[in-house]
N, C-alpha and C positions, 0 to 999 in steps of 0.2 A: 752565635758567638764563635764556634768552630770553624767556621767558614771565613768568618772575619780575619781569623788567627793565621788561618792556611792559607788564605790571600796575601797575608801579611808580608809570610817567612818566603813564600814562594818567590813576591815581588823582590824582597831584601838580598836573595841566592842571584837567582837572574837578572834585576836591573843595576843592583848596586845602591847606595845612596848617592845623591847627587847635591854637588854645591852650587857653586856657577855653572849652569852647558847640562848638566846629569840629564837621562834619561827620565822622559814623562813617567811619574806615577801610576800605578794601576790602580783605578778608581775604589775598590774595594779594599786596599790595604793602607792607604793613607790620607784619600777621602771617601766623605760619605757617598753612598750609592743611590741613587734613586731609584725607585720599586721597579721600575719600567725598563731599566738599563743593569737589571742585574746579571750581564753575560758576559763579566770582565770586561767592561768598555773602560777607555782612558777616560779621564775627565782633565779638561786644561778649561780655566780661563784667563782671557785675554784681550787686549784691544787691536782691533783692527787697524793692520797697518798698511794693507796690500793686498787689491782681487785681481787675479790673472786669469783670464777666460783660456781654461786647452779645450781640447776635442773631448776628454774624459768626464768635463766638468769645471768648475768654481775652483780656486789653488788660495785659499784663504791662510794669509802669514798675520800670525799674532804674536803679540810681546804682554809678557802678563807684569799686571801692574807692580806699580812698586811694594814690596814689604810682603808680597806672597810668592810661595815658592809649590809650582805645581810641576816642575821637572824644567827644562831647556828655558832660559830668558826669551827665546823666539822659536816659535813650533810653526809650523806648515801643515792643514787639512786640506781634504779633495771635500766639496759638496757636491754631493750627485744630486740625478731627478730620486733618487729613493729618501736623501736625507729628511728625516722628518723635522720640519720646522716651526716652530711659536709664534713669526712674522713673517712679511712677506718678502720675497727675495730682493725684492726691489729697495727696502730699509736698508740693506746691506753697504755702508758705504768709511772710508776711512773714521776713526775716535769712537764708532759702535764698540762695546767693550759684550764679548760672546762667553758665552756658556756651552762648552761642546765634550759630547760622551763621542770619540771614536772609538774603531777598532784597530786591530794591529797593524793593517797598512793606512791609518789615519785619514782614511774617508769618515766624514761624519754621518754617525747615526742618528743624532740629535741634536738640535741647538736652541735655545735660549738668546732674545737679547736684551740687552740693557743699553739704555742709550749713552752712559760714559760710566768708564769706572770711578770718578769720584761720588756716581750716584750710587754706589752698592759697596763700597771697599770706603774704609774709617781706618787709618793708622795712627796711633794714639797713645797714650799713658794711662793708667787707672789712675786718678782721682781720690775715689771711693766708693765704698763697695756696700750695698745692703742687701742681704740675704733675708730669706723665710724661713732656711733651714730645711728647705723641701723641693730642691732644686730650681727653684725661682728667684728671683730677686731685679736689682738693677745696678747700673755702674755706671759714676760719669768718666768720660775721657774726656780727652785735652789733646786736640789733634796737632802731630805734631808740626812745628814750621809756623803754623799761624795761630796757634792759641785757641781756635775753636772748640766749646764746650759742647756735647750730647751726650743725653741720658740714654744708656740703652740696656731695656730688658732682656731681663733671659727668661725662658720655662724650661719645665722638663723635657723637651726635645728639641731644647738648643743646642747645637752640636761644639763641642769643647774637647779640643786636639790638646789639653794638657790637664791635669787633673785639676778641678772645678777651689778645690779649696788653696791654690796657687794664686786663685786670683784676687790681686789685693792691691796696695797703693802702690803707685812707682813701676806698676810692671806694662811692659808696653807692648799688644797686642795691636793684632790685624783683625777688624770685624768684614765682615760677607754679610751686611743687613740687605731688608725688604726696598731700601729704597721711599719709603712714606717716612716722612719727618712729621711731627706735631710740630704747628707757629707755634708753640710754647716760648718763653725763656728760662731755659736752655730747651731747646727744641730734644723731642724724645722719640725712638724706635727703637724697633725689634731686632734683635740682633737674631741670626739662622744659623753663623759658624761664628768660634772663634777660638784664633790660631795666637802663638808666640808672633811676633812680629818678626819677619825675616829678613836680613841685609846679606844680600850676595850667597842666599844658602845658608847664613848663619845667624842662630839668636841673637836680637839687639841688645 
């Protein structure tokens, strides 16, 4: 938790906050960290809008989806032969939506993909909300623009970037789910984050 803290304030002196254009986030002071990636890596994600082969490497430009804010609306990574990858180089092709831990001159350490952000990113209203009371529960949203309804759970290592008893009907969040839907009706999944919904860097 000290660590958390001192990532925090550190990030807040040196980068600034950022609305539209800000500088990327350090992964430990604004989002969560992956065990593997705990050496102050950036974490951006984004959809793939552009691969330009240099002599260094891969020049991968991404634009991060709408309603989340992980610093710049369009960032630029190096993928070297060292970047450690989830698939293979060859998936790599324009509307992939990545997952990438850089370092300070933004060659990627890491990447994840996902084959589009509407598979992994839900921007929405709360519905309604049922809790446990033990840090579980579930909430329907109502996605917005097209009315679509999903149940999505949470548990105790759901990560929630505003205090958990915030969330209730009418407020409109950005989920980071698993991507697996139940055929249900209203189709159900796991939610992994879940942020304030952001327009332009600022609460909706």
């Amino acid at each position: 938790m000290k660590k958390f803290w001192l990532s925090f304030w550190m990030a807040a002196l040196l980068l600034g906050m950022s609305g539209c254009g800000g500088p990327a986030f350090i992964a430990g002071a604004d989002h969560p960290m992956k065990e593997e990636a705990e050496n102050e890596a950036l974490l951006y994600r984004g959809t793939l809008v552009s691969v330009t082969e240099t002599g260094s490497g891969q020049v991968l430009r991404l634009e991060q989806a709408e309603g989340t804010v992980y610093g710049d609306p369009q960032m630029e990574f190096l993928l070297t032969a060292e970047s450690a990858l989830s698939f293979e180089r060859e998936e790599l092709e324009e509307g992939v939506y990545l997952e990438i831990y850089s370092n300070e001159k933004a060659e990627v350490l890491s990447a994840k993909l996902h084959h589009s952000a509407e598979m992994v990113v839900f921007n929405g209203t709360v519905s309604s909300v049922q809790s446990d009371g033990e840090g579980k529960g579930s909430m329907l949203l109502i996605r917005d623009g097209t009315g679509e309804e999903v149940v999505f759970h949470y548990y105790e290592d759901t990560q929630f970037f505003f205090p958990r008893e915030e969330l209730k009907e009418g407020v409109a969040i950005s989920i980071f789910h698993s991507g697996i839907m139940t055929r249900s009706l209203p189709p159900q999944c796991n939610a992994l984050e879940v942020r304030e919904l952001m327009v332009c860097g600022k609460r909706k």
